[in-house]
N, C-alpha and C positions, 0 to 999 in steps of 0.2 A: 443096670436098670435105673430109670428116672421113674419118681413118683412125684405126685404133687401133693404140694403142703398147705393147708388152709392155716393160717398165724390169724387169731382174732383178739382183738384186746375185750380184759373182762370187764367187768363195773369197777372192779378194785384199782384199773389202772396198770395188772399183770396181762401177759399176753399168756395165751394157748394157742397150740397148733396139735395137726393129725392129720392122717394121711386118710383119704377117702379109699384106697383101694388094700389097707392095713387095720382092719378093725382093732380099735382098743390100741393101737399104737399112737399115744398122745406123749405131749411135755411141755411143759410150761418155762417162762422164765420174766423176767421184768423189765426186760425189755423186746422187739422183736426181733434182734440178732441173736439174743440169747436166746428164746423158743427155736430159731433156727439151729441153731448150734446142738441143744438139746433134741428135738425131733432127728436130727441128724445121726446121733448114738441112737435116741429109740429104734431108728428102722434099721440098723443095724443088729444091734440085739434081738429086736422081736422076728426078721429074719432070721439070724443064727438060733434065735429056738425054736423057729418052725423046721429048720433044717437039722435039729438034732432029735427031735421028736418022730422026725421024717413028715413032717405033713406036708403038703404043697404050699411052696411060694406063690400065692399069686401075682401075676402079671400086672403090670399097671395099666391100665384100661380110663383113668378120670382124664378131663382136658380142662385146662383154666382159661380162661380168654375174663380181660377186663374192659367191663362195659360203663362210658363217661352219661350219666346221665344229669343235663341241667335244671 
């Protein structure tokens, strides 16, 4: 499954990311390959505990498109 990852950088100059179709699945890092790297274990883990809990995975259902506005 592919989900998409929203990476925003804070006021502090850290980045965060999460998954829109993963509630509460976030990770930060201080730069934004490193929030990538880090989201990338979170949806793993928060996965494997939906799966050990037995809840349902949800599906990924978000779409990203990047819009150039001048």
């Amino acid at each position: 499954m592919e989900y998409v990852v929203v990476i925003e950088k804070a006021p502090d100059g850290s980045y965060s990311a999460y998954v829109p179709d993963l509630p509460g699945c976030v990770a930060c890092g201080d730069s934004p390959e490193e929030a990538a790297t880090e989201i990338g274990q979170a949806v793993r883990l928060h996965i494997e505990s939906l799966r050990s809990h037995q809840e349902p995975v949800p599906q990924p259902t978000a779409r990203a498109v990047t819009i150039y506005a001048a």
